[in-house]
GUPA-699843 format. One line per field, with one value per residue (C-alpha): x, y, z; residue in one letter. Coordinates in steps of 0.02 Angstrom, whole numbers. Example, Ala and Ser with C-alpha at 12.3 -4.5 7.8 and 13.67 -1.06 7.14 Angstrom:
<atoms>
xx <- (615 / 684) $
yy <- (-225 / -53) $
zz <- (390 / 357) $
r <- (A / S) $
</atoms>
This chain:
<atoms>
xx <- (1306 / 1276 / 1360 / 1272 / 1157 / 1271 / 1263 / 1359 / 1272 / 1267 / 1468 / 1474 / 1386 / 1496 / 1500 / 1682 / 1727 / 1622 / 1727 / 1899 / 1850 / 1803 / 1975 / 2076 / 1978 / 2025 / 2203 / 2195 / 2133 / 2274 / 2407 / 2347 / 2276 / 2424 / 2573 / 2458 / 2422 / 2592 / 2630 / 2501 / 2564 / 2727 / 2645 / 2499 / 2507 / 2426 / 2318 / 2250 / 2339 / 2492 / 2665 / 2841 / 2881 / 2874 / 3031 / 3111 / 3073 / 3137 / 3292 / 3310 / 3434 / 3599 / 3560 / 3456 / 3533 / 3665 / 3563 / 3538 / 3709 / 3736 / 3626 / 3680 / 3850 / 3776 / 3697 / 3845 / 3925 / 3831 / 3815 / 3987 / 4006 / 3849 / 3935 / 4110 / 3997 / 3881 / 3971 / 4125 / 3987 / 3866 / 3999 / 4059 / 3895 / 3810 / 4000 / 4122 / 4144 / 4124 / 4094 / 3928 / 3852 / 3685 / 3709 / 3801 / 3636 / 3508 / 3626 / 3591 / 3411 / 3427 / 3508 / 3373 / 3241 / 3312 / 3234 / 3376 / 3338 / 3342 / 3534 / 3561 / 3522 / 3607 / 3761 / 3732 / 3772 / 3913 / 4017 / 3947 / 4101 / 4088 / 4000 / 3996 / 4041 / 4189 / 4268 / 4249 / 4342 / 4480 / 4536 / 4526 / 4657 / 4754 / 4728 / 4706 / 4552 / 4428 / 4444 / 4237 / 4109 / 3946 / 3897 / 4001 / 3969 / 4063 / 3953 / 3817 / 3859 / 3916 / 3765 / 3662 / 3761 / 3749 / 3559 / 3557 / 3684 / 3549 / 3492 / 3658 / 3678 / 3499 / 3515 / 3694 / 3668 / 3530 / 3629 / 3775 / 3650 / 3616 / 3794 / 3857 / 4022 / 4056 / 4072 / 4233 / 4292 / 4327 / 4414 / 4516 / 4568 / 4632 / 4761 / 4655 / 4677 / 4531 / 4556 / 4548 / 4411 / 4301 / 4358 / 4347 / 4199 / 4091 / 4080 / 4048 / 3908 / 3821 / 3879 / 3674 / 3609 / 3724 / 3701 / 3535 / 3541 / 3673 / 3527 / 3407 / 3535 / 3560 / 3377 / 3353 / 3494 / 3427 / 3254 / 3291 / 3235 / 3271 / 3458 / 3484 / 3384 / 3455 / 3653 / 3664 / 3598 / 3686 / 3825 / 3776 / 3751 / 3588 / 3517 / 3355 / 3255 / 3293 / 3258 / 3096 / 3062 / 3071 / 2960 / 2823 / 2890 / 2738 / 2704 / 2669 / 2731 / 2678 / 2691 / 2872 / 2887 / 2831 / 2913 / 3080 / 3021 / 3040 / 3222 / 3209 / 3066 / 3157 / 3297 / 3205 / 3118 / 3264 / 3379 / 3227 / 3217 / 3412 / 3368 / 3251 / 3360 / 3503 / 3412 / 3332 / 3480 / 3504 / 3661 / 3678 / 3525 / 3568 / 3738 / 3621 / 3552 / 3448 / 3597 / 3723 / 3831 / 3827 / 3944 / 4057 / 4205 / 4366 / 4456 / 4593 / 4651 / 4558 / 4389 / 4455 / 4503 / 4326 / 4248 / 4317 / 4256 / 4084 / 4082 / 4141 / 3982 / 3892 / 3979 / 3935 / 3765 / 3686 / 3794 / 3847 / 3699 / 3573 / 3695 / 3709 / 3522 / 3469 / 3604 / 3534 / 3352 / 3390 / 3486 / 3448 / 3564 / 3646 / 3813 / 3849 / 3871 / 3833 / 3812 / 3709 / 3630 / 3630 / 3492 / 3314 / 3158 / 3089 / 3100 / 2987 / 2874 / 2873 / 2809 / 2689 / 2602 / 2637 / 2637 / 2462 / 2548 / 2680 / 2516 / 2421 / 2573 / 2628 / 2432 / 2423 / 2575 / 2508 / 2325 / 2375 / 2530 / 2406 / 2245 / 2392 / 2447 / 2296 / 2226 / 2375 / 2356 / 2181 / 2216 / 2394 / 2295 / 2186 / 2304 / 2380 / 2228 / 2155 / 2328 / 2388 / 2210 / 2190 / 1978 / 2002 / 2050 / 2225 / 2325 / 2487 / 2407 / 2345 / 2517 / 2591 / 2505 / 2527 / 2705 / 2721 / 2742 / 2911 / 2977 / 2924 / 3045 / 2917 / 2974 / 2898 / 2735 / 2708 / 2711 / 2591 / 2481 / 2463 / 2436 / 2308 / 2210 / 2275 / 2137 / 1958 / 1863 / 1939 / 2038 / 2099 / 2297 / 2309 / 2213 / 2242 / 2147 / 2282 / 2423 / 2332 / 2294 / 2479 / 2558 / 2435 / 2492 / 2677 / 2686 / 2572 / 2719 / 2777 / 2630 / 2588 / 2743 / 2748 / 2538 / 2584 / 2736 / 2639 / 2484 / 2570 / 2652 / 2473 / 2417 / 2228 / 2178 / 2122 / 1995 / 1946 / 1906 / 1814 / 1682 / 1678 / 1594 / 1489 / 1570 / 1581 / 1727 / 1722 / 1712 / 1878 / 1989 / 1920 / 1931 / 2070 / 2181 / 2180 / 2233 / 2359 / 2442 / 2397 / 2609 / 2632 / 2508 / 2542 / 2724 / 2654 / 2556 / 2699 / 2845 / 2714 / 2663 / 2867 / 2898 / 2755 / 2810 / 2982 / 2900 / 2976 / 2978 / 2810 / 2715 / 2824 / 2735 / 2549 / 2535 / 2447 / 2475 / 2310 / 2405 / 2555 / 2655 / 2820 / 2941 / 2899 / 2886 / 3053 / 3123 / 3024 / 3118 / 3288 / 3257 / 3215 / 3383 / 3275 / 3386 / 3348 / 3132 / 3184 / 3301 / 3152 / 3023 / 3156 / 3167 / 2990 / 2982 / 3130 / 3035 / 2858 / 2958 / 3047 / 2893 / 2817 / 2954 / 2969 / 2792 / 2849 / 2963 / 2873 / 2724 / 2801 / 2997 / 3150 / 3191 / 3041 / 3118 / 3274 / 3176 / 3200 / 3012) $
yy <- (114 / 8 / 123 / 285 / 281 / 252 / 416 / 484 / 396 / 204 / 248 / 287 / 122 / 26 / -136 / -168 / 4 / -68 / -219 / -116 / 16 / -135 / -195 / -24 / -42 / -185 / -130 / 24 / -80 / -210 / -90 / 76 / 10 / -100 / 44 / 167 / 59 / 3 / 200 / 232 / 87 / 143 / 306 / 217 / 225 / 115 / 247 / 279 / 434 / 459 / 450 / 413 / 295 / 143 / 228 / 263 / 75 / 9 / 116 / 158 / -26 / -21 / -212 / -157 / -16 / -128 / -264 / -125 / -101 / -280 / -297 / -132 / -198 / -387 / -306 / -209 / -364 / -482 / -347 / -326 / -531 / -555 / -430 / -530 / -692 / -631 / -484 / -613 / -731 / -609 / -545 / -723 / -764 / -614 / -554 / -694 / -878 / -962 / -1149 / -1221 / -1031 / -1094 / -1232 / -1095 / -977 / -1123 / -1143 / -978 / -1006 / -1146 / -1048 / -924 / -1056 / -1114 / -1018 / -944 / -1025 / -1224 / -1172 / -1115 / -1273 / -1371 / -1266 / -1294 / -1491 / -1446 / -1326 / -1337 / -1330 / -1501 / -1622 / -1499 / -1629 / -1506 / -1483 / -1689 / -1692 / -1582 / -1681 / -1836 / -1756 / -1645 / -1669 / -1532 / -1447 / -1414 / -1218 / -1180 / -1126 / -1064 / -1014 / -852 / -670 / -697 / -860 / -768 / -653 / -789 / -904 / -705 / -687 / -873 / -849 / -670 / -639 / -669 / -526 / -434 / -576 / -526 / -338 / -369 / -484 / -387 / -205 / -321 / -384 / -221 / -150 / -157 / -244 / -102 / 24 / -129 / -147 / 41 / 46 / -100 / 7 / 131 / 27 / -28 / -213 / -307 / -265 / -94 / -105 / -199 / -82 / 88 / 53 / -93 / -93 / 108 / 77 / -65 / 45 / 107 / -62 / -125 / 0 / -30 / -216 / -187 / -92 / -243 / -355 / -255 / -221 / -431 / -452 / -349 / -399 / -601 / -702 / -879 / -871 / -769 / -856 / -1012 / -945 / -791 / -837 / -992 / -867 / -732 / -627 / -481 / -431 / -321 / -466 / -581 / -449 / -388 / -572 / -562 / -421 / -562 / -667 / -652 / -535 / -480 / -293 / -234 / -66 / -67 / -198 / -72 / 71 / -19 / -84 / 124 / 118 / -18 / 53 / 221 / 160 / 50 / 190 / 290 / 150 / 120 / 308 / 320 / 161 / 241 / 376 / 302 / 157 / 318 / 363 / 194 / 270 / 85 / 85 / 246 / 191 / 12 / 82 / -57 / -103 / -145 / -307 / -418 / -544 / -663 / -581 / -731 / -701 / -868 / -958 / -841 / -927 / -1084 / -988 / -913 / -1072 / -1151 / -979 / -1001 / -1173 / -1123 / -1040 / -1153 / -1299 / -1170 / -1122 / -1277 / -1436 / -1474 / -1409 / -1513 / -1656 / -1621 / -1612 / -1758 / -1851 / -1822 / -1854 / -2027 / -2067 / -2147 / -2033 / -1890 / -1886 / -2086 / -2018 / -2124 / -2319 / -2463 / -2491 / -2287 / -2284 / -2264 / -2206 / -2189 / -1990 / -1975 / -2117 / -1997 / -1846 / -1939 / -2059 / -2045 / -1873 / -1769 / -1610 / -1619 / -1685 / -1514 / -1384 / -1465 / -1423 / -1268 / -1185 / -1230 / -1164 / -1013 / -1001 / -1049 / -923 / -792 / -793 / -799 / -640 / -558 / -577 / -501 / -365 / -322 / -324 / -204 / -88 / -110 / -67 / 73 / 157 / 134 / 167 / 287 / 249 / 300 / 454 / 478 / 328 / 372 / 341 / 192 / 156 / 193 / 92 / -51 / -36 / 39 / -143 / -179 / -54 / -122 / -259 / -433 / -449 / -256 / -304 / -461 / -328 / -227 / -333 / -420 / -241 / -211 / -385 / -485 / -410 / -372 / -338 / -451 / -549 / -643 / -703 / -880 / -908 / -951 / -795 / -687 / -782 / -771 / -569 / -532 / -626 / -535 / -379 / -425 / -494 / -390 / -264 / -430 / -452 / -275 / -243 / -371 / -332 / -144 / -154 / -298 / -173 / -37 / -144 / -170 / -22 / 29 / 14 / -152 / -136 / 43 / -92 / -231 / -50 / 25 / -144 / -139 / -226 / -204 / -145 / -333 / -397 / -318 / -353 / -528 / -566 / -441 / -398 / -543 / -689 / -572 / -563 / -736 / -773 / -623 / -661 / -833 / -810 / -681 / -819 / -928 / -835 / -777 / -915 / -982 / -851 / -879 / -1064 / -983 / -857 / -854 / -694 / -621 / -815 / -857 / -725 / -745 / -941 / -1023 / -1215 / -1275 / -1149 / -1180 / -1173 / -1274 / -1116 / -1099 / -1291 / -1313 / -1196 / -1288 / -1447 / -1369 / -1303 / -1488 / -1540 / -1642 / -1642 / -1788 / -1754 / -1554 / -1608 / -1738 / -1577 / -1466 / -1582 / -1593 / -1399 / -1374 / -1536 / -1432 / -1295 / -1348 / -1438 / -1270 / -1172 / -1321 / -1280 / -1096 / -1125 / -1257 / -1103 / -942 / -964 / -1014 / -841 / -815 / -823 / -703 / -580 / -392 / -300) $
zz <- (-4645 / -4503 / -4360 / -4442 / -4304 / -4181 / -4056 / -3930 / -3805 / -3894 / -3884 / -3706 / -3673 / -3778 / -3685 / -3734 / -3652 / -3509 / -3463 / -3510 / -3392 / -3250 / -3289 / -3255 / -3082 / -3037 / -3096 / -2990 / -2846 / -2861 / -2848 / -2785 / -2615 / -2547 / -2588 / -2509 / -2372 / -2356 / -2345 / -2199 / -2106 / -2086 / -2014 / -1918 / -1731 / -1597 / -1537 / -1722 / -1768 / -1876 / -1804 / -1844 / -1700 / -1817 / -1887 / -1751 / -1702 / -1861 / -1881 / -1683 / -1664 / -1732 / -1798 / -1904 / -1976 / -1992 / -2106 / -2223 / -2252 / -2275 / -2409 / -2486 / -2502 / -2553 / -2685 / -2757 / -2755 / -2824 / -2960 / -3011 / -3021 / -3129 / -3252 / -3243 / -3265 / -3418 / -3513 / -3581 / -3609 / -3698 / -3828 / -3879 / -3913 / -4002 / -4102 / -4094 / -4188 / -4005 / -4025 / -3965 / -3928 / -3962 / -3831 / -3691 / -3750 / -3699 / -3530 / -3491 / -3520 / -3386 / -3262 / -3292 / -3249 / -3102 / -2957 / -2859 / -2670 / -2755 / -2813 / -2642 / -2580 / -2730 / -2665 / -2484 / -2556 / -2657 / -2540 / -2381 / -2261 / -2182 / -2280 / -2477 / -2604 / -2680 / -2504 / -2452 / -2639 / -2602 / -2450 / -2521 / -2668 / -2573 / -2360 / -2237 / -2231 / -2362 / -2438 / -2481 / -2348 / -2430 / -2288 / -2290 / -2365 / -2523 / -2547 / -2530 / -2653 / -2777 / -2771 / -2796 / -2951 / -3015 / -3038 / -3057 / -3212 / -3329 / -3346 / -3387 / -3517 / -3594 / -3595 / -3647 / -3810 / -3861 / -3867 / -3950 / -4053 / -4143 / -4170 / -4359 / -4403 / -4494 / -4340 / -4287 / -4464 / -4477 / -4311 / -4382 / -4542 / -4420 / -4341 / -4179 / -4139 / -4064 / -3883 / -3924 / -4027 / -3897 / -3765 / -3842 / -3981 / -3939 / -3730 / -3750 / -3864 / -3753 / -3591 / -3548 / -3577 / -3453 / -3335 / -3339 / -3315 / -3190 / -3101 / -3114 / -3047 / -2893 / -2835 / -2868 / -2739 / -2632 / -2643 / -2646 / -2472 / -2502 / -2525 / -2372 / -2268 / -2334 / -2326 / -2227 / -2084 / -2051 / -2069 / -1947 / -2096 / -2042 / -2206 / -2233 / -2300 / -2147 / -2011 / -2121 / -2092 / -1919 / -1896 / -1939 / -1792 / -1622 / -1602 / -1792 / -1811 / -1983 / -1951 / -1899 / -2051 / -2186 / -2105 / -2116 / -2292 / -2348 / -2391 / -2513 / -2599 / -2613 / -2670 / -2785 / -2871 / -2886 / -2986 / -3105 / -3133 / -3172 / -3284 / -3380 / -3416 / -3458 / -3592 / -3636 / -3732 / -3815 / -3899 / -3989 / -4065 / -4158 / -4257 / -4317 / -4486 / -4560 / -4692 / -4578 / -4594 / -4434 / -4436 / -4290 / -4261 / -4292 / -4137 / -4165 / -4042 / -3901 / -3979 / -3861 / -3712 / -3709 / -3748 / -3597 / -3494 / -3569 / -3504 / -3314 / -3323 / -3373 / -3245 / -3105 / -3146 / -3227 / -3222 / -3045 / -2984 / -3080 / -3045 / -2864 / -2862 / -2962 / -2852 / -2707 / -2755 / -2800 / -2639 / -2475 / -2402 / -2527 / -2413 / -2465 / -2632 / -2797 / -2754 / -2800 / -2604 / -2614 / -2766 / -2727 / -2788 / -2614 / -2602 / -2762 / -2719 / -2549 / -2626 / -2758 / -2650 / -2460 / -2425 / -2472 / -2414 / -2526 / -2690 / -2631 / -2625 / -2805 / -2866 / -2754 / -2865 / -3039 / -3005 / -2926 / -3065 / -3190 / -3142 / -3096 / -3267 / -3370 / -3261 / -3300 / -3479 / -3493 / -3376 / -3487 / -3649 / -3584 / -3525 / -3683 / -3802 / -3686 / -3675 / -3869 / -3935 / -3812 / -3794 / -3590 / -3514 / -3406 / -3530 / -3438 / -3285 / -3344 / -3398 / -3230 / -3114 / -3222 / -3214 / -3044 / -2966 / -3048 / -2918 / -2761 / -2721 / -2676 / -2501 / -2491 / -2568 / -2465 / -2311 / -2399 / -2434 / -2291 / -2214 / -2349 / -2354 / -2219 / -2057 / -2081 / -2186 / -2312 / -2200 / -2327 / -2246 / -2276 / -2436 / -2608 / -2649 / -2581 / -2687 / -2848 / -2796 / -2725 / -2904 / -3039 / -2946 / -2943 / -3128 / -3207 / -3271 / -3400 / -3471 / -3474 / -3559 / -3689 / -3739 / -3766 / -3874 / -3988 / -3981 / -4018 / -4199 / -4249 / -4379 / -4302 / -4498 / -4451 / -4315 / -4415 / -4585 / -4450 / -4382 / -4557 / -4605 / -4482 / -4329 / -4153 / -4049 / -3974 / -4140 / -4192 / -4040 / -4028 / -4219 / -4256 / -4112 / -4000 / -4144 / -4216 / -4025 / -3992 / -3976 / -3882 / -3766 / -3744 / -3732 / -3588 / -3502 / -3522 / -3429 / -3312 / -3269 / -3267 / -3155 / -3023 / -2994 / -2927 / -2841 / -2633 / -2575 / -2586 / -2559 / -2395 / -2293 / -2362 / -2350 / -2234 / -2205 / -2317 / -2481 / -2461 / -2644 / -2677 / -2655 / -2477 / -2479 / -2541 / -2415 / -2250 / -2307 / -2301 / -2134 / -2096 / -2165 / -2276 / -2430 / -2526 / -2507 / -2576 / -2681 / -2774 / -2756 / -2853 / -2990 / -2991 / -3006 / -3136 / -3233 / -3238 / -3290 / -3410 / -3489 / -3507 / -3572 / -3703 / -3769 / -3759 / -3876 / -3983 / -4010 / -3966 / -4018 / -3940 / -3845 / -3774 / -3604 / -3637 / -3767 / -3687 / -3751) $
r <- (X / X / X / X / X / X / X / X / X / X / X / X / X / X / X / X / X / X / X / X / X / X / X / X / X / X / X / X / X / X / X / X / X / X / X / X / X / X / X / X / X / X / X / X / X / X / X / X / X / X / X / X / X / X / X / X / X / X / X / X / X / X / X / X / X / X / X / X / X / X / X / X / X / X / X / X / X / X / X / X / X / X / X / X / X / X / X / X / X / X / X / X / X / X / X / X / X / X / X / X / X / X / X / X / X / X / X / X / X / X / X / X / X / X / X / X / X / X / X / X / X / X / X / X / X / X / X / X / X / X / X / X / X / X / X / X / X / X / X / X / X / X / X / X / X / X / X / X / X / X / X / X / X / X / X / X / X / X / X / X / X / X / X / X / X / X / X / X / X / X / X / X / X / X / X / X / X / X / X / X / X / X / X / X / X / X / X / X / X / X / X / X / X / X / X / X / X / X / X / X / X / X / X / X / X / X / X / X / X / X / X / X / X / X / X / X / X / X / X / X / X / X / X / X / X / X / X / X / X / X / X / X / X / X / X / X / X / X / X / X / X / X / X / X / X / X / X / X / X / X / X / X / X / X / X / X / X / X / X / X / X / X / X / X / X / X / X / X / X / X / X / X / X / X / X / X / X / X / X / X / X / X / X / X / X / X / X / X / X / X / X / X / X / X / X / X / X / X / X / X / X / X / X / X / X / X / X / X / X / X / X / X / X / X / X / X / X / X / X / X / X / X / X / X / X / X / X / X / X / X / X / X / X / X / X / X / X / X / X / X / X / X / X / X / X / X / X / X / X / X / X / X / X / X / X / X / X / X / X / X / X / X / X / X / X / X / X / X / X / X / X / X / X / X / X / X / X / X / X / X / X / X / X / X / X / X / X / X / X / X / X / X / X / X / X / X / X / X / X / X / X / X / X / X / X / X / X / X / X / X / X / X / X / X / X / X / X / X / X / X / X / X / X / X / X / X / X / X / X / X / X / X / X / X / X / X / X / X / X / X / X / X / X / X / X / X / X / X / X / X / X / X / X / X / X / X / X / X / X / X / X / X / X / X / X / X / X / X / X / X / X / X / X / X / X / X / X / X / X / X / X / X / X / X / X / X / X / X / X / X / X / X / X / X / X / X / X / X / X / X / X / X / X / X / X / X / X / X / X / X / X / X / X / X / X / X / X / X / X / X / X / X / X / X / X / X / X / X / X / X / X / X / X / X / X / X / X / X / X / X / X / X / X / X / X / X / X / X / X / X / X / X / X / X / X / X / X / X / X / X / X / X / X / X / X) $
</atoms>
């Protein structure tokens, strides 16, 4: 046979172990050195040594402490109204015989796309307290003053949960999805109506799921920048993210910025553990034997009431936003409303032709998007191969490190990485190298994800037949492995690259004004009060979007977006 003579040695200098092995370097590299320099940072002190007066700096001002309360109690809110927005939503889609559920699933698609700052400022134009569109409404109706002010705590919170619910909504459907009929049915036969039956049979068996999406949900609202710095503090509201922010402000102070960055990345690693655990038990997964029957659930006249729920939603999330925004980016003036002398195509012709900034931050986000993605791929499908097929030592720790950046919250990375790349000798702040870096590192745990649970399906049979007969290691992953992945990995690249368009709260602090992306863009603008210019760029940004997720779902399938690997 043609590998007879293949020795120990032609093994160890397999050249496909050669590049996987460069790979898991880079890896390590990527997220090893800014967490641990993040870590001695926060100890560093001026005279060289290690210290904890960065803590005592960043914990020693009762404003601060108190911005960490704030956002401890932002996040349990937002929480608890993504799961009154999605659970209602989630059952009448996956059990019920809800009217137009495909069309409420694609909303929440949409809502999903929508990066969370541009419905901040699409609700900054709806129910701003002066000049909001729904406030100017109710006085013209009803007199007095209007009754909505966004720029509040509880609007805040709201606008959190409008983009954030989601993710309860995904986790949600997809435990739902998985329950038999049957399990209902018999609690039927034993005198339990439906109430009962959703409350003591089916919301018990989705309960980890939720929990653990409930987790997700918090450490976003925590984590987010543009919304707070967009809502909160117009409202005099402190929160962690905005005074992390300021620790940037001359004179720089990273080392009180990661040492006050701690807290979040404890208590980040803590909810992901207690995640783990409890999707551990996936106690809904166990009562789903292959056989059983799924089927909508007729719930009568209640179908309508939940219909017009669903579409609330929807009108909160997608509709008047998108309206509000495509409004204003056609306007002279987006307070004159809808009129004929109102209409122009001035604020497009703005950003297209006349401004060059505003050409280079729109190709600035899809090449670093773009080369973000695709490195992200390769590096996930070889964490996935080395780990699965085990050809490296330490495939946990492998593992690890390539999911270890899902629990430090962006803001928390940006610090770290500046700390890590920003001075000499790299002294990389302000390029588009440090985008493209600070993205792979922060999206790496999707595509990771997704390449290790479509490895993992593949039987190792198939690259054993391609070196029985001969071939290379190469020859099997690139003739074997990598064509029958080709939708994983390209839905991989896709939401990726979705994803990094969006991306606020790690770019805002690592731009400099020649890489500039349309996130922080989008957010200069607002502080501008240039509406109608943002509100054109964010139509821009949810059209390139939506372009891509189109061919997502042309290639890779419709759910690509909300599919929980």
């Amino acid at each position: 046979m043609a590998l007879a003579s293949q020795g120990p040695g032609a093994r160890r200098l397999d050249p496909t172990l050669v590049v996987f092995s460069l790979l898991i370097l880079v890896l390590v590299f990527l997220v090893a050195n800014p967490v641990l320099r993040l870590v001695y940072e926060s100890l560093r002190g001026d005279e060289g040594g290690l210290t904890l007066s960065n803590y005592a700096s960043a914990f020693g001002r009762s404003r601060y402490v108190t911005a960490l309360w704030n956002t401890l109690y932002l996040g349990i809110t937002a929480t608890a109204f993504s799961l009154i927005l999605a659970l209602p939503l989630a059952w009448g889609v996956s059990r019920t015989n809800l009217p137009g559920k495909g069309w409420f699933h694609l909303g929440v698609l949409a809502a999903f796309i929508t990066p969370p700052f541009l419905g901040a400022i699409a609700w900054i134009l709806l129910a701003g307290p002066n000049a909001g569109w729904l406030n100017r409404g109710w006085v013209a109706i009803f007199g007095g003053d209007g009754p909505f002010n966004i720029f509040s705590f509880w609007g805040v919170a709201v606008v959190v949960a409008l983009y954030a619910f989601p993710l309860v909504y995904i986790f949600a459907k997809s435990a739902l999805d998985l329950i038999s009929t049957e399990l209902e049915d018999a609690a039927s036969i034993h005198g339990a109506g439906k109430l009962a039956t959703l409350r003591r049979v089916t919301l018990p068996l989705i309960l980890p799921a939720v929990c653990g999406a409930a987790i997700l949900v918090f450490l976003e609202a925590i984590a987010l920048y543009g919304t707070p710095v967009l809502l909160a503090i117009p409202a005099g509201l402190n929160l962690a993210t905005t005074q992390m922010a300021a620790f940037f402000e001359y004179p720089v102070r990273v080392d009180v910025a990661a040492a006050y960055a701690m807290p979040m990345l404890a208590t980040t690693v803590v909810l992901l553990a207690v995640q783990k655990l409890l999707l551990s038990r996936k106690g809904y997964v166990s009562v789903s034997g292959k056989g059983g029957e799924r089927r909508p659930q007729d719930i009568g006249g209640w179908k309508w009431v939940l219909f017009a729920y669903a579409f609330f939603v929807m009108l909160l999330t997608v509709i008047m936003p998108l309206v509000m925004l495509l409004g204003a980016s056609f306007s002279r003036a987006w307070g004159r409303g809808i009129a004929a002398d109102n209409f122009t195509l001035a604020n497009f012709r703005h950003i297209f032709l006349e401004q060059a900034t505003v050409r280079d931050t729109i190709v600035n986000t899809l090449m670093y998007s773009a080369a973000a993605a695709a490195i992200c791929v390769v590096i996930g499908l070889a964490v996935a191969y080395v780990t699965q097929r085990r050809v490296l030592p330490f495939p946990g720790v492998i593992q690890f490190l390539a999911l270890a950046p899902f629990a430090v919250p962006g803001i928390v990375l940006a610090v770290a990485f500046y700390a890590a790349y920003g001075g000499p000798p790299l002294s990389l702040y302000g390029t588009g190298l440090i985008i493209v870096i600070a993205f792979v590192t922060r999206f790496l745990p999707i595509s990771a994800t997704a390449a290790t649970a479509a490895v993992k399906s593949l039987n190792p049979e198939l690259e054993e037949a391609v070196r029985i007969l001969g071939g290379s290691r190469r020859m099997a992953i690139t003739r074997v492995v990598v064509p029958l992945l080709r939708k994983t990995l390209l839905g991989a690249f896709i939401l990726v690259f979705v994803i990094a368009t969006r991306e606020l709260s790690t770019a805002v602090f690592l731009t400099g004004p020649n890489t500039r992306v349309m996130s922080v863009l989008i957010l200069d603008l607002s502080e501008q009060g240039s509406y109608e210019v943002l509100a054109a760029v964010g139509i821009v940004v949810l059209a390139v979007t939506t372009f891509v997720v189109a061919v997502g779902a042309k290639f890779v399938g419709r759910d690509f977006m909300l599919r929980r690997h």
